[in-house]
C-alpha positions in Angstrom: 168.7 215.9 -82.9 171.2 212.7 -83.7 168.2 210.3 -83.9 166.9 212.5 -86.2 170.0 212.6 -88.1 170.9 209.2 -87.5 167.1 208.2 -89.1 168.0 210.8 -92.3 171.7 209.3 -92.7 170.4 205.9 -93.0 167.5 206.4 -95.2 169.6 209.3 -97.6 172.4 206.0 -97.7 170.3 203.4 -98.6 168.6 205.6 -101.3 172.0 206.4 -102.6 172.7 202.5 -102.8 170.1 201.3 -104.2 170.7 204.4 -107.0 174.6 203.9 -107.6 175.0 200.3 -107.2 173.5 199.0 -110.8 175.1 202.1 -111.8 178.5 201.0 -110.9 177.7 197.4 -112.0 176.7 198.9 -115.2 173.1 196.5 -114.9 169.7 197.6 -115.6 167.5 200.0 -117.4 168.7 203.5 -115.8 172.7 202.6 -116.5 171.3 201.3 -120.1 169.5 204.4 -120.3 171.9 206.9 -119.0 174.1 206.0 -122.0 171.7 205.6 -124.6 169.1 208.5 -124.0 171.3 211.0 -122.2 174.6 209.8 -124.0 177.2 209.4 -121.3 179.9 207.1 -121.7 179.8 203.7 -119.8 183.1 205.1 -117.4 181.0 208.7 -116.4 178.2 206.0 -115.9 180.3 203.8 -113.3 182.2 207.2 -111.8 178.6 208.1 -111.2 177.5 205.2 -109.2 180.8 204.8 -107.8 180.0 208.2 -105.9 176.7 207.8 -104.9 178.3 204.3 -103.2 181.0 206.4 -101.7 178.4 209.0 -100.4 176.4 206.1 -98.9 179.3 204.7 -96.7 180.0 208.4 -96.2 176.7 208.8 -94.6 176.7 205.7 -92.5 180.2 206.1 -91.3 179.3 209.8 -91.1 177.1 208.8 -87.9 180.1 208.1 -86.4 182.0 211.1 -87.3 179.8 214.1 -88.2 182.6 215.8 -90.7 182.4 213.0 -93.2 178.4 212.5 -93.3 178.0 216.3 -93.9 180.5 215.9 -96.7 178.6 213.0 -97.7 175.5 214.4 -97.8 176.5 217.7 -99.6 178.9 215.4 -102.3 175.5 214.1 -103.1 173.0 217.2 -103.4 175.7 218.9 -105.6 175.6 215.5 -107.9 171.9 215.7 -107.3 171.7 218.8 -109.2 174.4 217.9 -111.8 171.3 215.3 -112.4 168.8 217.9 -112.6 170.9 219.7 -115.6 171.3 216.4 -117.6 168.1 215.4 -117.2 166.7 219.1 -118.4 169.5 219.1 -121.3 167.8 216.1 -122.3 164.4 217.5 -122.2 162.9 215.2 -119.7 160.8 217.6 -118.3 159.1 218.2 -120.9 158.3 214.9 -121.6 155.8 213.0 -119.5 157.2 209.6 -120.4 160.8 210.7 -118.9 159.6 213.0 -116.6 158.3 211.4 -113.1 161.9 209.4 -113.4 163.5 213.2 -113.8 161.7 214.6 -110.8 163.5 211.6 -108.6 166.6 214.8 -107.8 164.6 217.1 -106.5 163.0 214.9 -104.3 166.5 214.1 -103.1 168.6 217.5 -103.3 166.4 218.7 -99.7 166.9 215.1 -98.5 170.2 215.6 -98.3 170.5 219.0 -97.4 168.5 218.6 -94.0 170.6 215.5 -93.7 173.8 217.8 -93.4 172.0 220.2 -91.3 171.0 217.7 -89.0 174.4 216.5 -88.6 175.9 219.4 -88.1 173.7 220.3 -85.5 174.0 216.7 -83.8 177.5 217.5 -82.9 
């Protein structure tokens, strides 16, 4: 069960990287978008990223020490679906230009879930 973990940690924390990086950076089309289409403010922007980076070192410091990557992994499902309400207050889902972006949280939300469970039943 820990390699499967271990394998779900890694790929969940390089996901969440790659996603809250620019983010935090404040670079590239989603941060640029984020605060013109959805209309958040450039700090929710960078608090955002800054805790998808936190939940990555979570999970990879997490396969270490369980406790932290389950927190990790559940920190990020619950922004996950704090994603799914912007995105749906925005009306992204109803738009097919905005919408296979959108559909990147739900994708992500049972990523992160079995990540949890996995880790708590490594240990």
């Amino acid at each position: 069960m820990y390699v499967t973990a271990a394998i779900l940690s890694v790929l969940l924390a390089l996901v969440t990287l790659a996603a809250g990086a620019p983010k935090t950076l404040l670079k590239g089309d989603v941060s640029a978008g984020l605060q013109s289409h959805m209309g958040l403010s450039a700090s929710l922007v960078r608090f955002i990223g800054l805790a998808e980076v936190a939940a990555a070192v979570g999970l990879i410091v997490g396969l270490f020490w369980q406790p932290l990557g389950i927190a990790a992994a559940i920190g990020f499902a619950i922004t996950m679906v704090g994603a799914v309400g912007f995105h749906a207050k925005a009306g992204d889902y109803a738009d097919p230009a905005t919408r296979g972006n959108a559909m990147a949280p739900f994708f992500l939300i049972p990523l992160s879930v079995a990540t949890a469970v996995t880790l708590g039943l490594a240990t």
